[in-house]
DRENPA-3360 file (N, C-alpha, C; in nm, 2 decimals, always signed):
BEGIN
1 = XXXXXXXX = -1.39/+1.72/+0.12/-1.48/+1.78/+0.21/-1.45/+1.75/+0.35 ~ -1.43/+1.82/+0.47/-1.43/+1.80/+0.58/-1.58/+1.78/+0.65 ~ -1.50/+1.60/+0.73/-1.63/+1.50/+0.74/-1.66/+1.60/+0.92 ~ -1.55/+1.60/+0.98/-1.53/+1.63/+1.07/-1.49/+1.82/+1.11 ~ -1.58/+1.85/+1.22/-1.58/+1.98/+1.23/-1.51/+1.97/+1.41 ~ -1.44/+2.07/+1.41/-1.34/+2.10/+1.59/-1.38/+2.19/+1.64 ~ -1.47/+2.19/+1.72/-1.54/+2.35/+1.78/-1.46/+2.38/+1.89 ~ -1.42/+2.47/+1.92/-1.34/+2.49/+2.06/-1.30/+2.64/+2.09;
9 = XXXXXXXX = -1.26/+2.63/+2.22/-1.23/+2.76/+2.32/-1.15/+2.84/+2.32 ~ -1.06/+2.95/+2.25/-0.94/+2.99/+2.24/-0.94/+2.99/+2.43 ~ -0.82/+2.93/+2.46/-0.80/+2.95/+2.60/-0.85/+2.86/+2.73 ~ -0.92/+2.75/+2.63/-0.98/+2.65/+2.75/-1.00/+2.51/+2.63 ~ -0.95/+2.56/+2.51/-0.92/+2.39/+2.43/-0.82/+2.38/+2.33 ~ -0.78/+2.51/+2.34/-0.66/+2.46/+2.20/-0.58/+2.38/+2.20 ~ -0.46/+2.38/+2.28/-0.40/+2.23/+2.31/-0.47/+2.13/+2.27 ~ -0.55/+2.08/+2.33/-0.60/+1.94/+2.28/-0.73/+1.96/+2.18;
17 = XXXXXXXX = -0.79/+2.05/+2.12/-0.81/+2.08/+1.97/-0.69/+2.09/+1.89 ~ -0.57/+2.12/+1.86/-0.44/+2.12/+1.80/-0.39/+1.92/+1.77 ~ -0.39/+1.91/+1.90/-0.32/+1.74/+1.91/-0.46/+1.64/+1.83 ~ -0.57/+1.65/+1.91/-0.67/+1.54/+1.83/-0.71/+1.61/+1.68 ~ -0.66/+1.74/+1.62/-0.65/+1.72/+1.49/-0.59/+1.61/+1.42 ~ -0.43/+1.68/+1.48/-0.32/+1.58/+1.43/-0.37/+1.43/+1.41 ~ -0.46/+1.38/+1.51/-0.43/+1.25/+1.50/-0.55/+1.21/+1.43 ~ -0.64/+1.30/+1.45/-0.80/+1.24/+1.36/-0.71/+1.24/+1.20;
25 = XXXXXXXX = -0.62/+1.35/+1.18/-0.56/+1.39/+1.03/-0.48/+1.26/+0.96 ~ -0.40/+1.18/+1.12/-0.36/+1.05/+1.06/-0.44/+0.94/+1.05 ~ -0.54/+0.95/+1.10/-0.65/+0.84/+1.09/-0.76/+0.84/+0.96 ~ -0.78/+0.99/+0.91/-0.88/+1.00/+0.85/-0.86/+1.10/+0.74 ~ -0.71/+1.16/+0.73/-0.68/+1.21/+0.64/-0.71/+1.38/+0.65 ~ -0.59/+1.45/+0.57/-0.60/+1.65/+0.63/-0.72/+1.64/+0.54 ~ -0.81/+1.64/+0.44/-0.93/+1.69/+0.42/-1.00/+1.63/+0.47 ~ -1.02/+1.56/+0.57/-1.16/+1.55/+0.65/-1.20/+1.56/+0.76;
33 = XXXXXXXX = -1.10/+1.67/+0.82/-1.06/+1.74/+0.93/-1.04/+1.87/+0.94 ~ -1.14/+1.97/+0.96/-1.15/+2.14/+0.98/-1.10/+2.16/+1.16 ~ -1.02/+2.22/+1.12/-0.98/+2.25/+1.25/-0.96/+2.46/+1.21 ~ -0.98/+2.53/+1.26/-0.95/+2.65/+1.18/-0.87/+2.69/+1.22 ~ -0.76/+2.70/+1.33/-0.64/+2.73/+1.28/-0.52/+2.67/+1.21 ~ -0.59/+2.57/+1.15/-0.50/+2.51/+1.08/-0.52/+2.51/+0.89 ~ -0.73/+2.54/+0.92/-0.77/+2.48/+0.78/-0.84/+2.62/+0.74 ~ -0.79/+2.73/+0.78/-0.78/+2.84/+0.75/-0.66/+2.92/+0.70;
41 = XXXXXXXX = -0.66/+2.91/+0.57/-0.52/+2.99/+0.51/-0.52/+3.15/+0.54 ~ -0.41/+3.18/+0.51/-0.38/+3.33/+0.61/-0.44/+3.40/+0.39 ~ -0.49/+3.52/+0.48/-0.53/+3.67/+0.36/-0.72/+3.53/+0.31 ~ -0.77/+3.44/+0.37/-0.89/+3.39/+0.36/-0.99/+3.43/+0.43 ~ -1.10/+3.51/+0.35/-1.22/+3.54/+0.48/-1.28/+3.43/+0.54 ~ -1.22/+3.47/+0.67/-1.26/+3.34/+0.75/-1.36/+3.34/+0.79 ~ -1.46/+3.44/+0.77/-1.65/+3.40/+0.80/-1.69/+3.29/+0.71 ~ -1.64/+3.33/+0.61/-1.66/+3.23/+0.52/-1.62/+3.12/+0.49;
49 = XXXXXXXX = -1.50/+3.05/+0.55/-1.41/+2.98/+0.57/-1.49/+2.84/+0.68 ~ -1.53/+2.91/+0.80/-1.63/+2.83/+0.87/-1.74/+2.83/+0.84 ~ -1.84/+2.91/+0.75/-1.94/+2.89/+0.72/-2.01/+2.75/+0.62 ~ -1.88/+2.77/+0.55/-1.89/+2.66/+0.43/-1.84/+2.51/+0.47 ~ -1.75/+2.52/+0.62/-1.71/+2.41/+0.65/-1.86/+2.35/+0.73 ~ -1.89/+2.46/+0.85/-1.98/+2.41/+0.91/-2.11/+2.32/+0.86 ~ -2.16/+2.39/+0.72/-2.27/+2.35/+0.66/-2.20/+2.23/+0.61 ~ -2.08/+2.16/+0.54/-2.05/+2.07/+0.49/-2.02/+1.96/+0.56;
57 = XXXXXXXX = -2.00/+1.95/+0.68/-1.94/+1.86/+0.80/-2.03/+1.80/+0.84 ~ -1.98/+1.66/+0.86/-2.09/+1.54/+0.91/-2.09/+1.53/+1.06 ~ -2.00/+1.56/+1.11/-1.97/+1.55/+1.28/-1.96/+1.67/+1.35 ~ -1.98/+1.72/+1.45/-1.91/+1.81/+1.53/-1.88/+1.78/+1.67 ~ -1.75/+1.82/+1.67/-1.66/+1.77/+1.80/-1.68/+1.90/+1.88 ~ -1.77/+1.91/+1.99/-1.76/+2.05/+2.06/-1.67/+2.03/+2.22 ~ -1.56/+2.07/+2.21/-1.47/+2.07/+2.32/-1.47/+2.15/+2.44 ~ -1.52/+2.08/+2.57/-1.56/+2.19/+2.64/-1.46/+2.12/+2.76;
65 = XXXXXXXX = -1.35/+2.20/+2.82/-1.29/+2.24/+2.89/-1.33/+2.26/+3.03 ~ -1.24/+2.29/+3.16/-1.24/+2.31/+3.27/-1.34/+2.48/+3.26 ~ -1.28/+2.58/+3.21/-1.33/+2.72/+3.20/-1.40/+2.72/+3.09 ~ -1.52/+2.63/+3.02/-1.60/+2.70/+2.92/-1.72/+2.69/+2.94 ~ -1.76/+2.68/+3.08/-1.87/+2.73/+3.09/-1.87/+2.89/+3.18 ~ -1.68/+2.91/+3.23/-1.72/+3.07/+3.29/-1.73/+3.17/+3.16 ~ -1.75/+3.12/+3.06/-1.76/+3.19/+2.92/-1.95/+3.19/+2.91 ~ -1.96/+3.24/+3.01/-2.12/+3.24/+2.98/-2.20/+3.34/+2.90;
73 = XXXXXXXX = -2.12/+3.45/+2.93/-2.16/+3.60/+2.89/-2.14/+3.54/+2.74 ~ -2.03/+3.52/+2.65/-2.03/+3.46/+2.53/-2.08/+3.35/+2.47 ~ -2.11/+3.29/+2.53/-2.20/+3.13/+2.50/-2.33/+3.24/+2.48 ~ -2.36/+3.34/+2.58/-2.53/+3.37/+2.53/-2.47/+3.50/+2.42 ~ -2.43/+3.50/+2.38/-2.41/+3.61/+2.24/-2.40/+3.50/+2.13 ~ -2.53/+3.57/+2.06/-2.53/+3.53/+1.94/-2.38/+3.55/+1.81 ~ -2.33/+3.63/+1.88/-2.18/+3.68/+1.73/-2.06/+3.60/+1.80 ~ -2.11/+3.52/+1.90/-1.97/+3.43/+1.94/-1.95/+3.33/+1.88;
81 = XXXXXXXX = -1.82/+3.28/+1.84/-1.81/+3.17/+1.71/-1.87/+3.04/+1.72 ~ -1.79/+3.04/+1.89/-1.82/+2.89/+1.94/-1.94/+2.87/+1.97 ~ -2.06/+2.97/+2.01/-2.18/+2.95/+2.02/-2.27/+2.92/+1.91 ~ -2.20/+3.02/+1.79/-2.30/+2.95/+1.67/-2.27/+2.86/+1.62 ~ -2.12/+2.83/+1.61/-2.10/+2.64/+1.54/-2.17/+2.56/+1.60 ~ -2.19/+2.55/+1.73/-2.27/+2.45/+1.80/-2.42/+2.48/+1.79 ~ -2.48/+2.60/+1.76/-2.62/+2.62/+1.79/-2.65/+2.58/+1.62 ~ -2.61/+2.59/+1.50/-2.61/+2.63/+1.37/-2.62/+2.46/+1.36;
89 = XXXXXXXX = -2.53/+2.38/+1.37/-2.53/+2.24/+1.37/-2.65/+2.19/+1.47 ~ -2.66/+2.19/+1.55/-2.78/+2.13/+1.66/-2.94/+2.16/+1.50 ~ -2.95/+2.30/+1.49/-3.04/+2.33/+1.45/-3.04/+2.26/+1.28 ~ -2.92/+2.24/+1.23/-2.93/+2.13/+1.09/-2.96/+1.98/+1.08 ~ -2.92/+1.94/+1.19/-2.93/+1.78/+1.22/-2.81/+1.74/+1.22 ~ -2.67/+1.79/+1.25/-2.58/+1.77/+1.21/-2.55/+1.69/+1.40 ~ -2.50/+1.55/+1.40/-2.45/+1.53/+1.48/-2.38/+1.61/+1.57 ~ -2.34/+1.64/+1.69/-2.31/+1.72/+1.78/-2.24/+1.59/+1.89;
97 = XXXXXXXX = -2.11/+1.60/+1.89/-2.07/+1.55/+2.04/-1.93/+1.63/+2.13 ~ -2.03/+1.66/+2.26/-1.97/+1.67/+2.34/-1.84/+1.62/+2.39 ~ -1.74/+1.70/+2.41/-1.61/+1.61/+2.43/-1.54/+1.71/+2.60 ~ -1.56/+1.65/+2.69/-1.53/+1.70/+2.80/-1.39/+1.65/+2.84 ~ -1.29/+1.76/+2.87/-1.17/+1.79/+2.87/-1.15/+1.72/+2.99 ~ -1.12/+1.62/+3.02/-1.04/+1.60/+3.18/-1.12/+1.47/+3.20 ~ -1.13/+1.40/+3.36/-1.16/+1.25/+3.36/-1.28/+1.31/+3.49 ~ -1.23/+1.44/+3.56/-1.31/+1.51/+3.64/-1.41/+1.61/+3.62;
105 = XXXXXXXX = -1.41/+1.58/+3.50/-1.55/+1.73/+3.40/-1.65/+1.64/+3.43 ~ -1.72/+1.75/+3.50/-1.88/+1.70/+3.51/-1.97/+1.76/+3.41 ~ -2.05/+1.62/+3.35/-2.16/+1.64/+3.23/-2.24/+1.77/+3.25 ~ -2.25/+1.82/+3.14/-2.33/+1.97/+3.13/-2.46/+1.96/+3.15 ~ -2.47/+2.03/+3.27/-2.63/+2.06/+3.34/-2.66/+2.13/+3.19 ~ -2.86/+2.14/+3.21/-2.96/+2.22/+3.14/-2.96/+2.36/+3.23 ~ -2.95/+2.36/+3.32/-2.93/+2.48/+3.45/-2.81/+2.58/+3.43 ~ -2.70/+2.55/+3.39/-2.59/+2.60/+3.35/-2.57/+2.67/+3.19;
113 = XXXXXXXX = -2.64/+2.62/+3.12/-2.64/+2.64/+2.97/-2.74/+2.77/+2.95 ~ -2.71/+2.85/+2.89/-2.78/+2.98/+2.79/-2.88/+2.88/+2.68 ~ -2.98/+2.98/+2.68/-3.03/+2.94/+2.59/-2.99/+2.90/+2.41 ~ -3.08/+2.83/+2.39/-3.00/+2.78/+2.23/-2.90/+2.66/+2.30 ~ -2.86/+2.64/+2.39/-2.73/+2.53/+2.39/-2.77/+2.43/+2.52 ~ -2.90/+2.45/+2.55/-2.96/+2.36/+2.66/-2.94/+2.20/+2.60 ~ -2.91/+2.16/+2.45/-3.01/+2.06/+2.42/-2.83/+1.99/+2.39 ~ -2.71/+2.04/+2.44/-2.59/+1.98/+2.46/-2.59/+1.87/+2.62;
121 = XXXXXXXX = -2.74/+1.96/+2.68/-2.73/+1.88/+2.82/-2.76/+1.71/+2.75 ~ -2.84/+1.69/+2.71/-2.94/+1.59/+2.67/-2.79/+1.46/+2.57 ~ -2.72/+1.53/+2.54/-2.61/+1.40/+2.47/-2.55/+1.36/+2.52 ~ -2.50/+1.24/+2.42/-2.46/+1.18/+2.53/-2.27/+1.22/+2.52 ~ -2.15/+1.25/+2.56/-2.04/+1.30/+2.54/-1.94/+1.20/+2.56 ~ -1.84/+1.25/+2.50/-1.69/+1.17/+2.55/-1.61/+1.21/+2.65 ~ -1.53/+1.13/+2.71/-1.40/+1.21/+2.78/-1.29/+1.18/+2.75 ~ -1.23/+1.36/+2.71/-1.09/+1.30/+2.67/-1.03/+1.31/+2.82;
129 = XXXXXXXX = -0.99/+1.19/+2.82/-0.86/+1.20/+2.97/-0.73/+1.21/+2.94 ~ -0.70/+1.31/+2.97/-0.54/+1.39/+2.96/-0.45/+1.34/+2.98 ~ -0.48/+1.25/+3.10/-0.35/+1.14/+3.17/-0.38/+0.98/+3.04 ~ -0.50/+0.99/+2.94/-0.51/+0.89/+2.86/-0.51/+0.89/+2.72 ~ -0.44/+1.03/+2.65/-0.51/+1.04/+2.53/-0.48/+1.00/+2.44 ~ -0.39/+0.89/+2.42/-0.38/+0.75/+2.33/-0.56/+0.71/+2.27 ~ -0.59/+0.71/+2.46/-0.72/+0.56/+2.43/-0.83/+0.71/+2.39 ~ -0.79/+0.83/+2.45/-0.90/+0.94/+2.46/-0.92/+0.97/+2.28;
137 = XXXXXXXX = -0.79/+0.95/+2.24/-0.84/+1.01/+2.04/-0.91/+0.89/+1.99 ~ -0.87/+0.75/+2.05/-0.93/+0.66/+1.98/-1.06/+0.62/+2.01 ~ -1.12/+0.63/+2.15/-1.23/+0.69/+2.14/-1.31/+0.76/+2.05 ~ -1.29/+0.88/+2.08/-1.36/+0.96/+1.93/-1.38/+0.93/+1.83 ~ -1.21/+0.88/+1.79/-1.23/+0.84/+1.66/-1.29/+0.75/+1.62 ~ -1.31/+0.65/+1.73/-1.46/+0.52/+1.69/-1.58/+0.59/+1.63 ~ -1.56/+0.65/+1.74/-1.73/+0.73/+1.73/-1.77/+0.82/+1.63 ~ -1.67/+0.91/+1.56/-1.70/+0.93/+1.46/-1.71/+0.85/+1.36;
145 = XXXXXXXX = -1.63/+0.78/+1.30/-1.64/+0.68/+1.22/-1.75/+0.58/+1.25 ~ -1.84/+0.55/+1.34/-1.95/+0.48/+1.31/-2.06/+0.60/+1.30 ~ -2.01/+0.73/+1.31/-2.17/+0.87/+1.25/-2.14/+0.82/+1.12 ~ -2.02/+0.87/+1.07/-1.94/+0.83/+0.96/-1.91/+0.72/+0.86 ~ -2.03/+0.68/+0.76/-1.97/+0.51/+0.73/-1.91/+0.56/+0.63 ~ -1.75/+0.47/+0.59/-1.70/+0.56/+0.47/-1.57/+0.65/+0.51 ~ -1.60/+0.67/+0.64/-1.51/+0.77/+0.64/-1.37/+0.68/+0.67 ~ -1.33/+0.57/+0.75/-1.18/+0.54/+0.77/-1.17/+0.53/+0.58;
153 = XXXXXXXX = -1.21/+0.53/+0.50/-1.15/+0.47/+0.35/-1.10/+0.65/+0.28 ~ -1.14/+0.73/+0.32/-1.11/+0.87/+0.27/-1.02/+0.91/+0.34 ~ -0.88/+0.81/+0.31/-0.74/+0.90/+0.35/-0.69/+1.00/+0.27 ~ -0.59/+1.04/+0.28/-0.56/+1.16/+0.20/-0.45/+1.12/+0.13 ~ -0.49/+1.03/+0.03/-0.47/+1.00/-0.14/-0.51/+1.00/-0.22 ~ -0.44/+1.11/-0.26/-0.46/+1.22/-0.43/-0.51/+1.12/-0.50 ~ -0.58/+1.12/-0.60/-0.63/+1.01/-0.73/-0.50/+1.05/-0.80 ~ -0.40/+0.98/-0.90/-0.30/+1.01/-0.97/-0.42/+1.07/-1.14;
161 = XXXXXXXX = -0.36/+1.12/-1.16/-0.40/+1.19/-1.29/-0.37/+1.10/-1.37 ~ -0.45/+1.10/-1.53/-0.45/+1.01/-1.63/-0.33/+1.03/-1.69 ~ -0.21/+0.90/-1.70/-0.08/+0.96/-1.75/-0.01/+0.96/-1.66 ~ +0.00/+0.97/-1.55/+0.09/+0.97/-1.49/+0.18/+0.82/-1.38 ~ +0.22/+0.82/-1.33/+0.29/+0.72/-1.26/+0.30/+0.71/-1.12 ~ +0.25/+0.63/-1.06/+0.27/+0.60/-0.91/+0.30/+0.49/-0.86 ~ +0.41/+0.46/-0.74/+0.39/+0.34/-0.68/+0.49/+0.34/-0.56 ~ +0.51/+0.27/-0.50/+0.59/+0.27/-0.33/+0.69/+0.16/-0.34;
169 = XXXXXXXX = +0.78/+0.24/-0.24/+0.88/+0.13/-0.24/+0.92/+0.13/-0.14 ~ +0.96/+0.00/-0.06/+1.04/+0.02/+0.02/+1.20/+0.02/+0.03 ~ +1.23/-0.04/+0.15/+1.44/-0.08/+0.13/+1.47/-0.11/+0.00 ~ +1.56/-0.02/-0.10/+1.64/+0.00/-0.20/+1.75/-0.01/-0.16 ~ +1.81/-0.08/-0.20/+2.03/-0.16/-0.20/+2.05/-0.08/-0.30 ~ +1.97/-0.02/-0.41/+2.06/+0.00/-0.51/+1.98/+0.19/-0.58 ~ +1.99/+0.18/-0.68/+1.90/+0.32/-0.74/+1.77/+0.24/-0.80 ~ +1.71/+0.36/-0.79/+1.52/+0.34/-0.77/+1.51/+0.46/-0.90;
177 = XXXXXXXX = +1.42/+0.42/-0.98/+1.40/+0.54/-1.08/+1.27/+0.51/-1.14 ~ +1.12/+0.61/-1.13/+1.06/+0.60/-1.18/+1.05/+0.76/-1.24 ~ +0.97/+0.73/-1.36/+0.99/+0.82/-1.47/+0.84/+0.81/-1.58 ~ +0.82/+0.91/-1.64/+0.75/+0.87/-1.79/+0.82/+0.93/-1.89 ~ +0.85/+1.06/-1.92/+0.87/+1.04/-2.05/+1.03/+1.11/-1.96 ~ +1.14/+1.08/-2.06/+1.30/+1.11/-2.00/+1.35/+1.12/-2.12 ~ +1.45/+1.28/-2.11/+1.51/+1.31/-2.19/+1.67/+1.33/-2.11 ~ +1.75/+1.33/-2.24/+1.89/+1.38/-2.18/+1.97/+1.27/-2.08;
185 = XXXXXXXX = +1.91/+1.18/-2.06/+1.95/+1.07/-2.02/+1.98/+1.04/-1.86 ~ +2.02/+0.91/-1.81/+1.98/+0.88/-1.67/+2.15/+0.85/-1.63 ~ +2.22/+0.97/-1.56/+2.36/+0.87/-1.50/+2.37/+0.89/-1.37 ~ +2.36/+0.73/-1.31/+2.38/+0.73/-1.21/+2.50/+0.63/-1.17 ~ +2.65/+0.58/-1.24/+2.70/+0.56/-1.19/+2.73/+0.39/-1.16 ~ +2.84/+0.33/-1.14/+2.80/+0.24/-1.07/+2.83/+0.21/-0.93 ~ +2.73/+0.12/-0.82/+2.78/+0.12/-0.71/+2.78/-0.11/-0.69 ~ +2.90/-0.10/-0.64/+2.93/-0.25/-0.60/+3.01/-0.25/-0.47;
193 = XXXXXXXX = +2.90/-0.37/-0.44/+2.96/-0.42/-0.33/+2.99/-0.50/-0.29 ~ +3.12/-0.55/-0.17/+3.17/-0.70/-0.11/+3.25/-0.73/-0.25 ~ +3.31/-0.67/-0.35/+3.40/-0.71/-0.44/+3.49/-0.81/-0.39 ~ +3.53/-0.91/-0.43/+3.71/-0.98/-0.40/+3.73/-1.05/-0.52 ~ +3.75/-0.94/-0.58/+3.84/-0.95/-0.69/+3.83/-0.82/-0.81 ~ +3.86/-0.81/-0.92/+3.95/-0.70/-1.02/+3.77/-0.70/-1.07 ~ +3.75/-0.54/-1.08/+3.63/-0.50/-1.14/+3.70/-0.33/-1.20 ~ +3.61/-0.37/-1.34/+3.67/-0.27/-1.41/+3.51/-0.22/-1.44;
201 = XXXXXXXX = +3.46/-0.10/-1.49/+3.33/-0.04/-1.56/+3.34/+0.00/-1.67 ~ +3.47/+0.06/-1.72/+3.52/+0.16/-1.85/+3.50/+0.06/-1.91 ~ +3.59/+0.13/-2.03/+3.62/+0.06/-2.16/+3.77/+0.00/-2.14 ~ +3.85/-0.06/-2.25/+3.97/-0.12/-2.21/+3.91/-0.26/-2.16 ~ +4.12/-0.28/-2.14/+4.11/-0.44/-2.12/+4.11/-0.46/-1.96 ~ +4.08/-0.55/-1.91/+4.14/-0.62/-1.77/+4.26/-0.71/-1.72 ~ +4.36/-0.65/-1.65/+4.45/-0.73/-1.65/+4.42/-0.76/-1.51 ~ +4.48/-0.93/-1.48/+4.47/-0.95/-1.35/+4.63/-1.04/-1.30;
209 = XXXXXXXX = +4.69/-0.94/-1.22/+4.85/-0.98/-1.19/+4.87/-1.10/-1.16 ~ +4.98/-1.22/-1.18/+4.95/-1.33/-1.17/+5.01/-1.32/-1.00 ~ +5.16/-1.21/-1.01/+5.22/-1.29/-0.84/+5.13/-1.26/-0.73 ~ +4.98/-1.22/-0.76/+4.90/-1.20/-0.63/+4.75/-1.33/-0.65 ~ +4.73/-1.34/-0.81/+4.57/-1.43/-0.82/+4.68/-1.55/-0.91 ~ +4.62/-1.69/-0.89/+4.66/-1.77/-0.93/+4.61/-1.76/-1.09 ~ +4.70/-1.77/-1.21/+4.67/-1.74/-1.33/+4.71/-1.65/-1.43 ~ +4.72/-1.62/-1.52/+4.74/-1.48/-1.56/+4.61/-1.45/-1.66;
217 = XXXXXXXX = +4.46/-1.41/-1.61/+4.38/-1.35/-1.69/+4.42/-1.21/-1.74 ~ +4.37/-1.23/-1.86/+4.40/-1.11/-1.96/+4.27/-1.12/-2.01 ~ +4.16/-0.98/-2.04/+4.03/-0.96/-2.07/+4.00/-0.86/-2.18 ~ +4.00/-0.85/-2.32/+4.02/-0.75/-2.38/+3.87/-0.73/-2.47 ~ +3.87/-0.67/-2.49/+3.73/-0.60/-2.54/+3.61/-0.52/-2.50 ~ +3.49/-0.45/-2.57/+3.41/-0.34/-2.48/+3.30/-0.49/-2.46 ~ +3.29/-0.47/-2.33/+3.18/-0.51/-2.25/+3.24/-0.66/-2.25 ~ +3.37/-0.66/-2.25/+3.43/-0.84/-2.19/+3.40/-0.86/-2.04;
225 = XXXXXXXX = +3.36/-0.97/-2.01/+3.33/-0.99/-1.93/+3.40/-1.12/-1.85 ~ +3.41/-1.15/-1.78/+3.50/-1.30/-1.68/+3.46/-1.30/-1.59 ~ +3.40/-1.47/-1.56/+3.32/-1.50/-1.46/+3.40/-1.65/-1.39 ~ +3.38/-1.63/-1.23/+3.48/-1.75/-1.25/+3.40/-1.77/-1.05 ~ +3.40/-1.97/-1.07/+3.28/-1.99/-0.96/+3.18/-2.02/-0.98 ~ +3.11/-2.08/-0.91/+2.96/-2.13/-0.92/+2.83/-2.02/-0.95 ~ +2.81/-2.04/-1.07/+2.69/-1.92/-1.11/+2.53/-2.03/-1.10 ~ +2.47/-2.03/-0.98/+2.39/-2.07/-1.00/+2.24/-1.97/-1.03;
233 = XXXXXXXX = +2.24/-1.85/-1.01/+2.15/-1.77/-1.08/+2.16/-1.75/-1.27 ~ +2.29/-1.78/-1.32/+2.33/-1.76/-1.43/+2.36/-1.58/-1.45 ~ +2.41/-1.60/-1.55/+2.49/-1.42/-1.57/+2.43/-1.41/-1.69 ~ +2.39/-1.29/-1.75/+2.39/-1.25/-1.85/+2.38/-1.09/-1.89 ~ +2.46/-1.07/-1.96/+2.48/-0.93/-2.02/+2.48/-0.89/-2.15 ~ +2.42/-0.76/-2.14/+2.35/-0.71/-2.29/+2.45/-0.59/-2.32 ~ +2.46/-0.55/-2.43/+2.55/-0.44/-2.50/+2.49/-0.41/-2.58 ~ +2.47/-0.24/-2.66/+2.46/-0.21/-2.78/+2.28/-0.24/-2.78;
241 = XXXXXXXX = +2.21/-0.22/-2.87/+2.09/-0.26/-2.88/+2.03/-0.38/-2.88 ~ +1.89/-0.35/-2.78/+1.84/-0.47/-2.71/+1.75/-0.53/-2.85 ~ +1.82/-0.69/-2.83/+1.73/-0.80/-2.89/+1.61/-0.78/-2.84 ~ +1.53/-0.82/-2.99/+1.37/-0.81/-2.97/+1.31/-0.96/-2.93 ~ +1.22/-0.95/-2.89/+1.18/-1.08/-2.80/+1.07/-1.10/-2.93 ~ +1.03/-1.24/-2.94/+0.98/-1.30/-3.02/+0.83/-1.26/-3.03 ~ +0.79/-1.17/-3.09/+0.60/-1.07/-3.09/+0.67/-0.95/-3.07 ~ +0.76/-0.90/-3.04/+0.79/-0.75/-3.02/+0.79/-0.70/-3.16;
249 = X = +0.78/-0.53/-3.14/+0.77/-0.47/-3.28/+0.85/-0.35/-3.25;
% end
């Protein structure tokens, strides 16, 4: 459910309704964040698309810009989008904050505002500053998250389905393989490294020349192995079918 609703200007907020998606989306996860050009799929009726978000959303971020108040003629029309997200939420109880574009936006007079949207004078608002919007998203994003309790914990990870397998990894040296059920088998090969000395993987024997290594090893058999030096981890190698451990079945 999107906790968070983006009200804004085509032409006086998109830019920075686009970017504080992005980052509300890293803070709080893509479903709890309606932005509608982004959280509107293309061939979706999109009357319906904001209607069902607007009624569902705990916050509304209304972005008002350098030029959204020469949008007056539209602010007082009732079929303007941006006028009813903001008049539709005021009139639900739905939190409403002001987010004024620039460090030089002066707070919205009652004198200035159409009716239905006087009661935007009375809040209290944020400023995103342009020259700061590091500290300007993290702002908001305080502020929603204290309308919000609950909300930093609703990132955007999927519950794994019953049966299936999840987990994370970081820096791998070698092959990484998770799996549940596996047919047809797994080849990946072998990879070694910093060898100094004779490494064989096949089958066959190992010969090791004496006029170059002191000795003449000779290694014959499947999965012979020769170890030579201080093994302080210990070595051990399995062939053929795994011994059962003592309770296995």
């Amino acid at each position: 459910m999107p906790e968070i609703f983006i009200n804004y200007r085509t032409g006086d907020g998109e830019t920075v309704a686009a970017h504080l998606r992005d980052r509300l989306v890293e803070r709080f996860g893509a479903d709890s964040v309606f932005h509608a050009s982004h959280s509107i799929g293309l061939g979706s009726a999109y009357p319906d698309k904001l209607e069902s978000a607007l009624r569902k959303c705990s916050v509304l971020l209304a972005l008002v810009g350098p030029d959204w108040i020469n949008f007056r003629t539209k602010l007082s029309d009732p079929a303007d989008w941006v006028r009813h997200e903001i008049v539709s939420a005021l009139e639900w109880g739905t939190p409403v904050i002001p987010v004024l574009l620039g460090r030089h936006m002066p707070r919205l007079a009652p004198e200035d505002l159409p009716a239905g949207l006087t009661p935007l004078a009375d809040l209290q608002s944020a400023v995103f500053d342009t020259h700061d919007v590091e500290g300007g998203v993290r702002r908001i994003g305080d502020a929603v998250a204290a309308l919000v309790p609950g909300l930093e914990k609703q990132r955007d990870r999927p519950t794994p389905e019953r049966g299936t397998v999840t987990n994370t990894t970081g820096d791998v040296g070698g092959s990484a393989v998770q799996a549940r059920d596996v047919s047809g088998g797994l080849n990946f090969g072998t990879q070694i490294g910093d060898a100094h000395g004779p490494v064989h993987t096949g089958q066959g024997d190992i010969f090791q020349n004496p006029r170059f290594h002191r000795g003449d090893r000779h290694v014959s058999g499947e999965g012979a192995m020769y170890v030579e030096g201080d093994q302080h981890g210990g070595v051990r190698q399995n062939f053929g079918d795994r011994q059962r451990g003592e309770g296995e079945r």
